[in-house]
TILO-143147 format. One record per atom (N, C-alpha, C, O): atom name; residue in three letters; x, y negated, z; chain. Coordinates in pm, whole numbers, plus 50000, padded with zeros to 5 digits. Layout:
BEGIN
REC   atome   residu       X       Y       Z   chaine
REC      CA      Ala       X       Y       Z        A
...
***
This chain:
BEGIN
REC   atome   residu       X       Y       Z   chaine
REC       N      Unk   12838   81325   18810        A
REC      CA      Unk   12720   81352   18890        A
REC       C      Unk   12624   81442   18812        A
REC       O      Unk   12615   81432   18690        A
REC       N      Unk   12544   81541   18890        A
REC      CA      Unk   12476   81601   18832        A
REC       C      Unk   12384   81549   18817        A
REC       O      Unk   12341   81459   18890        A
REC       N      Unk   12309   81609   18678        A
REC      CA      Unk   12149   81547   18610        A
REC       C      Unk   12070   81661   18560        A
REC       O      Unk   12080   81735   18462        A
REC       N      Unk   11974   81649   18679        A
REC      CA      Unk   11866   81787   18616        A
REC       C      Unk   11765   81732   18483        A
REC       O      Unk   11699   81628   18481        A
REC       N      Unk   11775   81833   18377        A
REC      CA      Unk   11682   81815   18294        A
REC       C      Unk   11582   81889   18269        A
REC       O      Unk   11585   82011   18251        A
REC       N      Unk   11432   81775   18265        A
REC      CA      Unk   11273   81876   18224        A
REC       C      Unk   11246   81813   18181        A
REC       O      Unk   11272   81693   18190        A
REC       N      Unk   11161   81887   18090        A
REC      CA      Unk   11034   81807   17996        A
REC       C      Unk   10934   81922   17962        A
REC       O      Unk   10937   82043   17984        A
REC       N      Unk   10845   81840   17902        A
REC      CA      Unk   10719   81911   17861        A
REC       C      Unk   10713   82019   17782        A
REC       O      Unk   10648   82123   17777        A
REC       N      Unk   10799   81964   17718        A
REC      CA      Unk   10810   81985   17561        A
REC       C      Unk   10878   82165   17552        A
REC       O      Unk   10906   82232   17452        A
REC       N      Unk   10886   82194   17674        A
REC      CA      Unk   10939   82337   17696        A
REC       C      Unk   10867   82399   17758        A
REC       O      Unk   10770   82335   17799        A
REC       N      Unk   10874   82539   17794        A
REC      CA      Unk   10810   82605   17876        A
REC       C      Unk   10876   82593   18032        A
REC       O      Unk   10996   82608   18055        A
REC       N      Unk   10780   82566   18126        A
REC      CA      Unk   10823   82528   18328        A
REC       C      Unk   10930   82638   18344        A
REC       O      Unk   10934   82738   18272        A
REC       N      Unk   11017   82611   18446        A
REC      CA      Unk   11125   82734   18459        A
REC       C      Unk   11014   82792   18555        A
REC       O      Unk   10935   82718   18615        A
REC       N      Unk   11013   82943   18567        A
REC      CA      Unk   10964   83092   18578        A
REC       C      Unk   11038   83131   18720        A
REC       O      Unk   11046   83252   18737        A
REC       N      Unk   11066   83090   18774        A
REC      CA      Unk   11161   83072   18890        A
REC       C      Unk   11267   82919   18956        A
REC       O      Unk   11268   82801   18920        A
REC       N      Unk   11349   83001   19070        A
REC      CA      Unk   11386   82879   19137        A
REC       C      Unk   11494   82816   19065        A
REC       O      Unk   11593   82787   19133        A
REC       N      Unk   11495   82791   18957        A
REC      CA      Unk   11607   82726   18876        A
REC       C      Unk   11566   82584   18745        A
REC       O      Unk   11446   82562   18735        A
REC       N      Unk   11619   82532   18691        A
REC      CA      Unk   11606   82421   18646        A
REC       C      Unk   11607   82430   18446        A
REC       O      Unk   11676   82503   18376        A
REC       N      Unk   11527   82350   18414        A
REC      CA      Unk   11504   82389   18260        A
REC       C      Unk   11678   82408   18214        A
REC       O      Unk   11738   82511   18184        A
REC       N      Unk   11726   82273   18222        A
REC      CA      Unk   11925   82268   18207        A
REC       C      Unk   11960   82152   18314        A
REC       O      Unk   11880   82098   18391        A
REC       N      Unk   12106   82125   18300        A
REC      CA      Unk   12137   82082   18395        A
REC       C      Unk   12295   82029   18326        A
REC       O      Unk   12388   82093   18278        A
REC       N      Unk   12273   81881   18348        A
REC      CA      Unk   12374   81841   18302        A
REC       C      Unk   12501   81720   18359        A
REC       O      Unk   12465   81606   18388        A
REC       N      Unk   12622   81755   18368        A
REC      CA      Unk   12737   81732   18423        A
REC       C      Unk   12896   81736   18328        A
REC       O      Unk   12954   81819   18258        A
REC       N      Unk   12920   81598   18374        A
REC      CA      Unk   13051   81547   18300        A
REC       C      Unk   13024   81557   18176        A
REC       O      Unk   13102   81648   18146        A
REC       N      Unk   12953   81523   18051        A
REC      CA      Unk   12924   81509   17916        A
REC       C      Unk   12872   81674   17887        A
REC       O      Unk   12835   81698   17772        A
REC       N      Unk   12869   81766   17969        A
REC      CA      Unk   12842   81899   17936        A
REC       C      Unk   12714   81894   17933        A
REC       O      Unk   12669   81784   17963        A
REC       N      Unk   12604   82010   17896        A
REC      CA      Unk   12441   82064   17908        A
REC       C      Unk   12446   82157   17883        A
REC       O      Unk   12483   82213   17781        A
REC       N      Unk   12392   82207   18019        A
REC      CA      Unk   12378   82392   18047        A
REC       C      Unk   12213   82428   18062        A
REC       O      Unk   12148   82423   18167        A
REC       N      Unk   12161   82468   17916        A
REC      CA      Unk   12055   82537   17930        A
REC       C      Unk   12020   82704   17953        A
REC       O      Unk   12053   82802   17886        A
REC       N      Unk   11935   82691   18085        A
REC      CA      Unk   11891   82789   18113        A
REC       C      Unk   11872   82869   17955        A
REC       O      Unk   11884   82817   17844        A
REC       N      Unk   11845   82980   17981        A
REC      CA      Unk   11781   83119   17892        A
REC       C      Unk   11660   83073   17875        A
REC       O      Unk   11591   83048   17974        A
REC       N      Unk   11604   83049   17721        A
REC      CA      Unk   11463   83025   17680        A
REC       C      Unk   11414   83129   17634        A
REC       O      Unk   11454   83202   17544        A
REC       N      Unk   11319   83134   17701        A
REC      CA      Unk   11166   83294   17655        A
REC       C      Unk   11136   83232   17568        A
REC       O      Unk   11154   83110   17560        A
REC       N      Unk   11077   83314   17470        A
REC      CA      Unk   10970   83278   17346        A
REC       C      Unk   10838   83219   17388        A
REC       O      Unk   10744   83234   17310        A
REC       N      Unk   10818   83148   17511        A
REC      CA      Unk   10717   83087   17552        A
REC       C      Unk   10667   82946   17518        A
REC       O      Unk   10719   82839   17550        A
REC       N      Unk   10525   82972   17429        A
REC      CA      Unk   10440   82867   17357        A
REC       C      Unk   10473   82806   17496        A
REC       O      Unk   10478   82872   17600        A
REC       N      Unk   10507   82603   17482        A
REC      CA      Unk   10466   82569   17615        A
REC       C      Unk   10320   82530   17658        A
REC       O      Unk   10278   82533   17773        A
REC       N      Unk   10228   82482   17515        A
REC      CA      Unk   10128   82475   17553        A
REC       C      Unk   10055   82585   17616        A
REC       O      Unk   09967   82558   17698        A
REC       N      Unk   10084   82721   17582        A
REC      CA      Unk   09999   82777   17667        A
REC       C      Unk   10030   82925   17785        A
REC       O      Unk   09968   83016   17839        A
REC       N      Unk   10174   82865   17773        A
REC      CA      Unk   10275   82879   17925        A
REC       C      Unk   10257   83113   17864        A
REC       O      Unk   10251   83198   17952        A
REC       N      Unk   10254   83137   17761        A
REC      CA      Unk   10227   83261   17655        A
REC       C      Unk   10341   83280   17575        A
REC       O      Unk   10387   83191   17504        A
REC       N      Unk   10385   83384   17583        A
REC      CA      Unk   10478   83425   17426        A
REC       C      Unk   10359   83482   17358        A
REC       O      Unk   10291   83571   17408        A
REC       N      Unk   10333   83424   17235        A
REC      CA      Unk   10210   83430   17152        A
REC       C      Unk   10284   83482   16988        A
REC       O      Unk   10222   83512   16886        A
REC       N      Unk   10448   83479   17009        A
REC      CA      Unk   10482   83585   16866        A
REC       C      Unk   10500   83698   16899        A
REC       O      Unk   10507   83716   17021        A
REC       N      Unk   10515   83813   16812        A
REC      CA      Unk   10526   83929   16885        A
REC       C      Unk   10666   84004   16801        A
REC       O      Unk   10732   84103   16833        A
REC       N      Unk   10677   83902   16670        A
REC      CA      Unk   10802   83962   16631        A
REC       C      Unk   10959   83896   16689        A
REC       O      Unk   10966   83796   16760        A
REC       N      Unk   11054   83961   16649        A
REC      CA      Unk   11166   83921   16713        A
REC       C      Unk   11222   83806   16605        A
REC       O      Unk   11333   83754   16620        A
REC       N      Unk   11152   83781   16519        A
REC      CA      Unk   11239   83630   16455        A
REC       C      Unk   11135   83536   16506        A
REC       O      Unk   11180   83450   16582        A
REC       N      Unk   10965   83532   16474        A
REC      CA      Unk   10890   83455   16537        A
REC       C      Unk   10910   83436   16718        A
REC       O      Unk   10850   83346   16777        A
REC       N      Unk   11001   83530   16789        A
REC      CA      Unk   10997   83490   16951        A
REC       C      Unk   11189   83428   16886        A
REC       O      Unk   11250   83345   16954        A
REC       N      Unk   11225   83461   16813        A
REC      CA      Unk   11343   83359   16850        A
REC       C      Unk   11322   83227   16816        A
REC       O      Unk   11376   83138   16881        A
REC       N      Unk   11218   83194   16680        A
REC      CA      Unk   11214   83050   16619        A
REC       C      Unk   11132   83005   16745        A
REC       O      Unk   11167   82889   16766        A
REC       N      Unk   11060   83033   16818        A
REC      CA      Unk   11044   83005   16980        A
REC       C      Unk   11164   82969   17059        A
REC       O      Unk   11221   82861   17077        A
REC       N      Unk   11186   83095   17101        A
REC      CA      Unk   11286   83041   17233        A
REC       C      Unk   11369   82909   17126        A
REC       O      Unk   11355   82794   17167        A
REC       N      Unk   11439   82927   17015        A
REC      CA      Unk   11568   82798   16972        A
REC       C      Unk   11463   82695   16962        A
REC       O      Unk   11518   82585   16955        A
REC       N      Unk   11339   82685   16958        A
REC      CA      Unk   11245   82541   16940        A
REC       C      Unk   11236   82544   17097        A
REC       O      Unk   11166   82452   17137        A
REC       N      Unk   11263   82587   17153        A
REC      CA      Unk   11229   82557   17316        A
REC       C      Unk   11348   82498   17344        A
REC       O      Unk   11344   82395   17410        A
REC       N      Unk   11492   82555   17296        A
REC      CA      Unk   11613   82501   17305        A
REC       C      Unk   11613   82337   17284        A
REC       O      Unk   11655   82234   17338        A
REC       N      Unk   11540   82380   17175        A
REC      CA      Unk   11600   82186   17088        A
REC       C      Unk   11543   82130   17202        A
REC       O      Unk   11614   82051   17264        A
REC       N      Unk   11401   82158   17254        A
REC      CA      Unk   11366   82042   17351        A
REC       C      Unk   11422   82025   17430        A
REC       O      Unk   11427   81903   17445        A
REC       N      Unk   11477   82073   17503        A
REC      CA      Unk   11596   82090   17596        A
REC       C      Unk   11692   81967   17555        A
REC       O      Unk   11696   81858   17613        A
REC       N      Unk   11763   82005   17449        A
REC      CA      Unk   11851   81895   17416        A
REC       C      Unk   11774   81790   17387        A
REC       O      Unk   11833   81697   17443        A
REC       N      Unk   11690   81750   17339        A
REC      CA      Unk   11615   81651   17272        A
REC       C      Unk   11588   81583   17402        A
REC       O      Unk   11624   81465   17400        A
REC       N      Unk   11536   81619   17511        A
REC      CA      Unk   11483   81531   17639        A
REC       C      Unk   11622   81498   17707        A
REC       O      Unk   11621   81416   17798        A
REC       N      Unk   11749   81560   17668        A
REC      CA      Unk   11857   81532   17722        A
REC       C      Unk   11966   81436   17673        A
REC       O      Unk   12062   81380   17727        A
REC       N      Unk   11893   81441   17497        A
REC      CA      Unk   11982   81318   17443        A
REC       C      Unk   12083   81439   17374        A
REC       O      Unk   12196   81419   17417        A
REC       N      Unk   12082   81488   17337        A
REC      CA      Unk   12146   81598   17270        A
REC       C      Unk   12089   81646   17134        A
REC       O      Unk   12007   81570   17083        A
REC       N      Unk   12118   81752   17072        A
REC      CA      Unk   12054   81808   16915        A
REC       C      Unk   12162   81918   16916        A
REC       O      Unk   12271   81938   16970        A
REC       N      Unk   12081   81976   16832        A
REC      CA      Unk   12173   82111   16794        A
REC       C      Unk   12326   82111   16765        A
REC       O      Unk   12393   82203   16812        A
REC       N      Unk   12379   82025   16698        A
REC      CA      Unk   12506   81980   16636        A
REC       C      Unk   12579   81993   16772        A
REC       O      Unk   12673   82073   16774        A
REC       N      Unk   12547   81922   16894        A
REC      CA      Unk   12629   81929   17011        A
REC       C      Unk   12636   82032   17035        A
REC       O      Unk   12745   82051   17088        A
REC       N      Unk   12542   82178   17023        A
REC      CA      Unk   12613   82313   17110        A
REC       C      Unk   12690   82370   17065        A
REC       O      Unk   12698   82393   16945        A
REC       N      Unk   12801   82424   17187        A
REC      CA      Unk   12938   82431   17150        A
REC       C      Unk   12880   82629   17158        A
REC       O      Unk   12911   82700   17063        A
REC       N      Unk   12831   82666   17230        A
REC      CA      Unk   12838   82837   17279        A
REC       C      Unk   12664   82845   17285        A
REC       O      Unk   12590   82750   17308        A
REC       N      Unk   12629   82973   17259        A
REC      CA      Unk   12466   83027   17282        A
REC       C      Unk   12511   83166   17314        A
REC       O      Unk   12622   83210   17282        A
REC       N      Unk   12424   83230   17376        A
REC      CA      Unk   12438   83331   17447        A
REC       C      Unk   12268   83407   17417        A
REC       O      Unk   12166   83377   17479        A
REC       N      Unk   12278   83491   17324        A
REC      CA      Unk   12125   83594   17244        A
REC       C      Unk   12107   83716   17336        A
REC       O      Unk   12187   83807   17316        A
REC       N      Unk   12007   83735   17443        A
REC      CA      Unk   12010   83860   17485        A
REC       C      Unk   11884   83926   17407        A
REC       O      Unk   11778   83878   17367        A
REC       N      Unk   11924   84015   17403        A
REC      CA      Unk   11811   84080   17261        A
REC       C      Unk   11724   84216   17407        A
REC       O      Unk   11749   84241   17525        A
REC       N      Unk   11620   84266   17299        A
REC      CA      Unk   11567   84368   17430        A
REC       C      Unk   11629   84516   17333        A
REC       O      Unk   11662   84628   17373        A
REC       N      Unk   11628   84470   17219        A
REC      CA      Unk   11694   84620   17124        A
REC       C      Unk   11823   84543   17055        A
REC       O      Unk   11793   84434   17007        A
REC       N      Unk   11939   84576   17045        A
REC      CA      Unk   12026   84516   16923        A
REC       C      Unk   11955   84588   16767        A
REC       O      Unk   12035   84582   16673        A
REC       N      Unk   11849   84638   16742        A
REC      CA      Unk   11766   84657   16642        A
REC       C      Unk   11745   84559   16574        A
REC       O      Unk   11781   84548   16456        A
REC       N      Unk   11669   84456   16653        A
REC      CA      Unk   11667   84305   16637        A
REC       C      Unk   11752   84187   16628        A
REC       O      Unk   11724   84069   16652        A
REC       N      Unk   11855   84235   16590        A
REC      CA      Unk   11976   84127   16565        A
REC       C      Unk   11902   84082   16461        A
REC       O      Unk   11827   83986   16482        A
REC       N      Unk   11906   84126   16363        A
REC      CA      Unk   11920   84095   16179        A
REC       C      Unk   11816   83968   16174        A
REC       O      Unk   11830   83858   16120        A
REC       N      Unk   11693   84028   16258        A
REC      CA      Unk   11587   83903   16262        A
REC       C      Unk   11622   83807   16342        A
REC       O      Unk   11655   83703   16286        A
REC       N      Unk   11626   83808   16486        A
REC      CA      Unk   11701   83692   16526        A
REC       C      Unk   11765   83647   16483        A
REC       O      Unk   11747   83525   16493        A
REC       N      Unk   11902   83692   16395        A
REC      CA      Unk   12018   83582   16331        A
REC       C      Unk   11941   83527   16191        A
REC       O      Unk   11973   83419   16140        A
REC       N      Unk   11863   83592   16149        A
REC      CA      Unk   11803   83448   16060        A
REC       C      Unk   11769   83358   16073        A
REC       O      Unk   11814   83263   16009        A
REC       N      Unk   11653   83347   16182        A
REC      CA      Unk   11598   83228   16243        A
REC       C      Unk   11737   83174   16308        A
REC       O      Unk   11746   83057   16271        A
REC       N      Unk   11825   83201   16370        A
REC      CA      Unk   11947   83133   16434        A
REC       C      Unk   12054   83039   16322        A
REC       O      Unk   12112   82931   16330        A
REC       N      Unk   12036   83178   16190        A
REC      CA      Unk   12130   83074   16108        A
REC       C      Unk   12071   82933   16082        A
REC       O      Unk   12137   82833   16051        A
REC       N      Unk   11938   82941   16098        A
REC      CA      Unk   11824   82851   15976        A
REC       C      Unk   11840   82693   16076        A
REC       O      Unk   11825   82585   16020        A
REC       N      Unk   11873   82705   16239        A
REC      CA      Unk   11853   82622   16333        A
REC       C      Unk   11971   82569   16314        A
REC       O      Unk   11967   82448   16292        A
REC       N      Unk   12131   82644   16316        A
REC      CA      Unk   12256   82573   16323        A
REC       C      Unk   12319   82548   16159        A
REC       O      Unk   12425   82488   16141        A
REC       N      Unk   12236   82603   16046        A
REC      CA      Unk   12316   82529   15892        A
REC       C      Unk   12425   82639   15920        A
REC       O      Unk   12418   82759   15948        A
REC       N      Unk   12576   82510   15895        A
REC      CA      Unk   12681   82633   15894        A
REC       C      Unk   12754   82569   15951        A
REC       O      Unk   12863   82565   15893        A
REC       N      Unk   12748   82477   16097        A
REC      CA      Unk   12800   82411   16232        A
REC       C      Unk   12750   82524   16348        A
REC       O      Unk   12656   82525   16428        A
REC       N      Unk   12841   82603   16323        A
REC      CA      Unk   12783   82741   16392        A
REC       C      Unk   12861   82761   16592        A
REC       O      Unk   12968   82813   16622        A
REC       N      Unk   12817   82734   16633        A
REC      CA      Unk   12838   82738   16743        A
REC       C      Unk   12915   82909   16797        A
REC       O      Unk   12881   83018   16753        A
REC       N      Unk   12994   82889   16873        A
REC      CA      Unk   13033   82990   16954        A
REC       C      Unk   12924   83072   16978        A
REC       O      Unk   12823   83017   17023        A
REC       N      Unk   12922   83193   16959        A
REC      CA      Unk   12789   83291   17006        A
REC       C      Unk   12824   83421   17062        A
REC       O      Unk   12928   83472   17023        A
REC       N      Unk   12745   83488   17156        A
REC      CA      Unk   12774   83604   17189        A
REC       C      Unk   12559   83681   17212        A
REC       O      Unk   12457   83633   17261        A
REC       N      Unk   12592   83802   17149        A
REC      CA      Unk   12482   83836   17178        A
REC       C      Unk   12486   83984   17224        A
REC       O      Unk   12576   84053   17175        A
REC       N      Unk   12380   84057   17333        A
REC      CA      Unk   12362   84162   17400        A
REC       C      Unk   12226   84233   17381        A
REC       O      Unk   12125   84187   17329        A
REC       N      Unk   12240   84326   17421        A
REC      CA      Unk   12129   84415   17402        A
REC       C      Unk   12123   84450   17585        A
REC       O      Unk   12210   84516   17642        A
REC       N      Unk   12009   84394   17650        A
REC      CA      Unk   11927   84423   17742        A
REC       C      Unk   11826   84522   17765        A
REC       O      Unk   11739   84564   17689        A
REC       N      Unk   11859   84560   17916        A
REC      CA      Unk   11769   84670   17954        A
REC       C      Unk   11592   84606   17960        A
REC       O      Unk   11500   84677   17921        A
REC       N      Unk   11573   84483   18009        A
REC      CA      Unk   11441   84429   17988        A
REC       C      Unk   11465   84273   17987        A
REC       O      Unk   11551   84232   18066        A
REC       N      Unk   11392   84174   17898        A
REC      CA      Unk   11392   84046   17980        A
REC       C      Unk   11255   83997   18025        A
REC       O      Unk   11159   84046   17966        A
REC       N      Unk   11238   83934   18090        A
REC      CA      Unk   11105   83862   18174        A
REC       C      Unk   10975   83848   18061        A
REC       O      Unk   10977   83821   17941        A
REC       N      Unk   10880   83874   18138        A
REC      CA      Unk   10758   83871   18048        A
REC       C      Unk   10766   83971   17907        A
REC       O      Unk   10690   83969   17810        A
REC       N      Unk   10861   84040   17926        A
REC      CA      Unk   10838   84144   17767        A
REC       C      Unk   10905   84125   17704        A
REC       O      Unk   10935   84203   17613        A
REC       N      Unk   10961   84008   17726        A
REC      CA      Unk   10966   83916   17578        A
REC       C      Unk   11097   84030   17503        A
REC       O      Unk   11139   84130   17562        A
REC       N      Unk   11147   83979   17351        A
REC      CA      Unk   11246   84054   17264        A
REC       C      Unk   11337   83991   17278        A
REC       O      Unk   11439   84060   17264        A
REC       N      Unk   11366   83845   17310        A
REC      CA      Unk   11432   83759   17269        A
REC       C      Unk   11460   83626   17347        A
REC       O      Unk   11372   83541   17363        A
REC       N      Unk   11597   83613   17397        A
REC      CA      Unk   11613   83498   17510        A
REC       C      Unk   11733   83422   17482        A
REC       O      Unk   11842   83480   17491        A
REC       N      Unk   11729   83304   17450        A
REC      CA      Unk   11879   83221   17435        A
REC       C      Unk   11941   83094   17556        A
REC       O      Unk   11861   83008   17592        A
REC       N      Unk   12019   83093   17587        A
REC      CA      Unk   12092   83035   17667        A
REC       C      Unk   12193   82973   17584        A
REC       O      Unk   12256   83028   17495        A
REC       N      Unk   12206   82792   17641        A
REC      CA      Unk   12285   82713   17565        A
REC       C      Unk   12386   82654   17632        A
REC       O      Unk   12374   82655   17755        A
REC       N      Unk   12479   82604   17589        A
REC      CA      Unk   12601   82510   17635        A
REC       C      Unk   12566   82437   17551        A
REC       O      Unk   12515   82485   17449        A
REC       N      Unk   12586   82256   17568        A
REC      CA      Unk   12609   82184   17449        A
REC       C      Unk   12658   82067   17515        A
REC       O      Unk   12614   82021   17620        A
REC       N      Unk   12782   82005   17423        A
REC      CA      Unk   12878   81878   17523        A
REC       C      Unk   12883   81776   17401        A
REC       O      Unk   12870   81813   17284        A
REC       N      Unk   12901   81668   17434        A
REC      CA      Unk   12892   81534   17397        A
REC       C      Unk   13064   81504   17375        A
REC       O      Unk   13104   81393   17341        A
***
């Protein structure tokens, strides 16, 4: 059965879709913006400070779902320049240690609100 997951502790989904959403031991998180949730703002402006965002928006995700980082199996990095890899994958290594999850990352024509930096999770039990 499906189980929608929200919490606070993230930024509101930005449209008609759901923070993640979880089915048969799986958790499919939406794409996290670098959005402070307290003040519904991407308030970093660099691309490692908007990723240590969006992956702290991640954890909550798992965290209200009963999950943690260790469970994601795949992440999915859409970048707004692949310029910004080098900084994003620091903050990325610093979140997964060296239990490194399946990853794929892109270079985008724009993502929502400006932002540099957007991650999307899988994570299964």
């Amino acid at each position: 059965m499906k189980k929608i997951i929200s919490t606070e502790n993230a930024p509101a989904a930005i449209g008609p879709y759901s923070q993640a959403v979880e089915i048969n031991g799986t958790l499919y998180v939406s794409g996290q913006l670098p959005i402070d949730p307290a003040t519904g703002k991407i308030e970093e402006s660099s691309a490692s400070g908007q990723a240590k965002q969006a992956l702290k928006n991640v954890g909550a995700i798992l965290e209200a779902a009963g999950y943690d980082y260790s469970d994601v199996v795949k992440s999915t990095v859409y970048l707004s320049d692949m310029s910004l890899f080098a900084e994003m994958n620091a903050e990325y290594g610093k979140v997964y240690g060296s239990a490194f999850p399946a990853r794929s990352a892109y270079a985008v024509k724009a993502l929502p609100m400006g932002a540099l930096v957007e991650v999307e999770t899988i994570a299964a039990k």
